[in-house]
N, C-alpha and C positions, 0 to 999 in steps of 0.2 A: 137766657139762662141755660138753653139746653148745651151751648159750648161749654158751661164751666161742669156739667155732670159726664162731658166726654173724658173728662179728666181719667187715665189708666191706674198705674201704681202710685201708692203716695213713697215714694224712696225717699225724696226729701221736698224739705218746706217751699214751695214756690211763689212770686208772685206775680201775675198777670192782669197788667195795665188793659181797660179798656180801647183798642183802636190809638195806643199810644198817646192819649192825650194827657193833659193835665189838668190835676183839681187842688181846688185851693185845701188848705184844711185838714189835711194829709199827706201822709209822707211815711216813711218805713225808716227806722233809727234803733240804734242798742236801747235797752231799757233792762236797766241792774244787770243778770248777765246772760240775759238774753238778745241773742244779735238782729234776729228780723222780726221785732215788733212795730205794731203798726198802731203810731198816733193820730188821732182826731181832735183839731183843737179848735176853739174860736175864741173870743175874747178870755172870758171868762171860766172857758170849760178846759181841761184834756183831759183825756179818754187813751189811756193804754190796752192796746189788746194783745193777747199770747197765741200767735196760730203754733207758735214751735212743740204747747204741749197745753193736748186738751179744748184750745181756739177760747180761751178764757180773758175777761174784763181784769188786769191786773191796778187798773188807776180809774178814778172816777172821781175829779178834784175839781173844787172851786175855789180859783186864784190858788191854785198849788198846794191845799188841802184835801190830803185824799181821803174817801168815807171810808174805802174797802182797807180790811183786815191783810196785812203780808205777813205773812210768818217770817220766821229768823230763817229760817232753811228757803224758804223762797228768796228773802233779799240775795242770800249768797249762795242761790244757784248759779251752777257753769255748766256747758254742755257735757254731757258721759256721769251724771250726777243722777240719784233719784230722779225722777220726776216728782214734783211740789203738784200741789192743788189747794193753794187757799185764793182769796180774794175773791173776785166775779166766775162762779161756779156756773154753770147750766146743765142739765141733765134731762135723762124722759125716766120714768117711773111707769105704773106703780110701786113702789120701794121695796116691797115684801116679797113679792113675786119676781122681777127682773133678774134676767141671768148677769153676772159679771160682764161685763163689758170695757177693760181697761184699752181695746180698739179707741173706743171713744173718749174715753177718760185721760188718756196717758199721751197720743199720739200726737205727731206733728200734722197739724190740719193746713190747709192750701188755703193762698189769699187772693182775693182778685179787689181792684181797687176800681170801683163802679162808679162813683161819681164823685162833687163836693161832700167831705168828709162821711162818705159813705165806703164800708168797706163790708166786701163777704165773707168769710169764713168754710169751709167743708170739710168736714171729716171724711178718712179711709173709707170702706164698706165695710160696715160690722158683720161676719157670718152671725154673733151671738144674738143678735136682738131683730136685723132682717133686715137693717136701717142705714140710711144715709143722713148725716143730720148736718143741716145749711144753717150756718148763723149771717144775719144782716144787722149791722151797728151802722146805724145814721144820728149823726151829730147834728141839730140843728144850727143854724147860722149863728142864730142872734142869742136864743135863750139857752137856758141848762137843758133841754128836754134831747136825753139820749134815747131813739124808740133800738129797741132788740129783739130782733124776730128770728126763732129757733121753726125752720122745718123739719118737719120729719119726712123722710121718703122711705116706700117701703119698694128695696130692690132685691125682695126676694121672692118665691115662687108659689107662695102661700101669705095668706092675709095675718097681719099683726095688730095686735091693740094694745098701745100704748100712751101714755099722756108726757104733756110739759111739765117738767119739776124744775124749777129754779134753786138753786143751792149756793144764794150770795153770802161769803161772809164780811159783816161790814165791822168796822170798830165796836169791840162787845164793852158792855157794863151800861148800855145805855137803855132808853123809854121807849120799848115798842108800842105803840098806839094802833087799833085797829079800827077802824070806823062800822058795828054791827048793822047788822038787816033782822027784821023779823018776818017769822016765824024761826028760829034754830032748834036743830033734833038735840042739843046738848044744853042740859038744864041751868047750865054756869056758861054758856056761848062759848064752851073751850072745851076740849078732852085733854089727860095728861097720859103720855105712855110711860106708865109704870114698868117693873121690873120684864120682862123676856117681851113677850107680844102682848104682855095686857093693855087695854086699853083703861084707863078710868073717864067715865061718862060723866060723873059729875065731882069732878073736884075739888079742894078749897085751898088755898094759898095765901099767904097773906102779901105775898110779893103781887099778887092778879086782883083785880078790880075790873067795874062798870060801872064807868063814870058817863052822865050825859051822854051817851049812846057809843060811847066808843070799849074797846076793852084793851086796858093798860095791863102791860106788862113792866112792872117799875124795879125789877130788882129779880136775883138769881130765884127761882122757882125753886120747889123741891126737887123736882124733875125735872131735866133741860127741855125736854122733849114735846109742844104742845103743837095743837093743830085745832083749827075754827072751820064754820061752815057758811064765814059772810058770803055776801053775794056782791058788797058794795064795791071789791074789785081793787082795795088800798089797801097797800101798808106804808103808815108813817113810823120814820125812826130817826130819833134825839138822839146824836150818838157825844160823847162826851167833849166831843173837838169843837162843840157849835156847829152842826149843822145837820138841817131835817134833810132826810134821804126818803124820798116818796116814790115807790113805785103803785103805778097802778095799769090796770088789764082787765081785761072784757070777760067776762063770769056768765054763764051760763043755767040758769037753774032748771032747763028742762032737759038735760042732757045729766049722762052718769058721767058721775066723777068716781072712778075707780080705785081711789087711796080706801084702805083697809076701812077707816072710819068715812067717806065720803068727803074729804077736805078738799076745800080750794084756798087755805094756805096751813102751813105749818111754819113754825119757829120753832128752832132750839137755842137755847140760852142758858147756858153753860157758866159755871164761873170761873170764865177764859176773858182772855182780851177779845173771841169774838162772837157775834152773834149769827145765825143764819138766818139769812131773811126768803122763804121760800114761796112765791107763787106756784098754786099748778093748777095744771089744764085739765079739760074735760077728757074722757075716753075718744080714743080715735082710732076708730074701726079703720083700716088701709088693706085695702086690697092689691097684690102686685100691683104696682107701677104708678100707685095715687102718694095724693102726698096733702097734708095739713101744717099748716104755721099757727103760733101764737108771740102774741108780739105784749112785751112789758115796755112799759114807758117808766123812765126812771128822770127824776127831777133832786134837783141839791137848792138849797135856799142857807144864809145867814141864820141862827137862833141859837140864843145863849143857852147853855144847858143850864137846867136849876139846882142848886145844892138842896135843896128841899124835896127833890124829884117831885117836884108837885109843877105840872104841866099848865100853862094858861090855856084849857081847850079851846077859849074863843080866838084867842091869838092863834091857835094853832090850826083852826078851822077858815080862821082868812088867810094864811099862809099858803093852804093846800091848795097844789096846780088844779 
């Protein structure tokens, strides 16, 4: 790994084959209008990734149904164009405090193509945040199971504390399901962010439910903006095309989690076509020259969405990877 952080200026998008070999499953192709994206496929999967702006998940399909959200101004980006940021988002937080960072957000990230449909991603060096931040997308063979691991590296000369925020947006109007843990500091297992920075601790919706231990999200909220304190590490999402989009990741409960209320996920859910589906990480103290990962495991399955939005939890609990 330590040759691909020799890497100097990012001028332009690169990409650097292992020892010049070949891997199946992989390959670098236009994708809408961008010219060196890098697909991961196997049977039943592809996986578009965007190093040219951002190092972002632009397809995430099964048999050629994509979950993630494209904007109209993404499909018909060209180079010298805004830069877009919809679909397979990733980011560090916490939300409230982070300086601007459009180094990482905007920019053309470098690729290296590491093994069978495994590929790395790296961002510029950010002066604003201290960071270097390494994305790993490995496509498994056989099944749907894409793992995504964001590191963080702190290449600056003072220590930073910063977390994983995930920022996917997948096909909106659909049934987020959150599978709860007990004990939660929030009396309805959810917070809503109200108007400027309020938080509301306990509030009531008629869109949000707790059903049999899970907490649905069935419909636009009054506020888009919610966030939980499970531990069980899932988000399932019904999105309206058939198909459950399941991520899940390793949660931490003796460690801080430093989002304004203590969350280890939020959703917004907007009444847009998309929704956001956000994992995040625990706090991670970095001292120059350390470095921490956190890795989401994302899974796609068949499932009819219900015109009743009334979920079969049992069906939907044998479903879950």
């Amino acid at each position: 790994m330590d040759r691909m952080f020799a890497v100097g200026l990012f001028v332009s998008l690169f990409v650097a084959p292992v020892c010049g070999a070949e891997f199946s499953g992989i390959e670098t192709a236009p994708y809408l209008g961008y010219a060196e994206a890098v697909h991961l496929k196997n049977k039943h999967i592809s996986v578009v990734l965007c190093p040219e702006v951002g190092g972002r998940v632009l397809e995430y399909a099964l048999d050629g149904k994509n979950v993630l959200y494209l904007s109209e101004a993404e499909k018909n980006w060209k180079p010298g164009d805004r830069p877009e940021s919809s679909a397979g988002r990733f980011d560090i937080g916490p939300e409230l405090v982070i300086p601007p960072r459009p180094v990482l957000w905007n920019s053309a990230w470098a690729v290296e193509i590491v093994a069978d449909r495994h590929a790395r991603l790296t961002s510029p060096d950010d002066a604003s945040t201290g960071v270097r931040l390494v994305r790993d997308f490995v496509l498994d063979g056989e099944t749907t199971k894409l793992s995504c691991t964001q590191t963080i590296h702190n290449i600056s000369d003072k220590p930073v504390e910063w977390c994983h925020w995930s920022r996917t947006f997948a096909v909106g109007r659909g049934i987020c399901l959150i599978p709860l843990t007990a004990p939660s500091r929030f009396p309805k297992s959810y917070v809503m962010y109200e108007e400027g920075a309020v938080v509301n601790m306990s509030p009531d919706d008629p869109k949000i439910r707790v059903r049999d231990g899970f907490l649905e999200i069935f419909g636009t909220p009054k506020k888009p903006k919610l966030g939980m304190d499970s531990y069980a590490g899932v988000i399932a999402y019904l999105s309206p095309n058939d198909l459950l989009f399941v991520k899940r990741f390793q949660t931490y409960p003796d460690r801080v989690y430093n989002e304004a209320a203590g969350l280890t996920i939020s959703i917004w859910y907007p009444d847009r076509d998309m929704i956001e589906l956000e994992p995040i990480g625990p706090r991670e103290r970095l001292q120059p020259g350390e470095h921490a990962g956190f890795t989401e495991e994302w899974f796609l399955s068949e499932m009819a969405f219900p015109q009743s939005r009334e979920v079969d939890l049992e069906r939907l609990k044998r479903a879950l990877p």
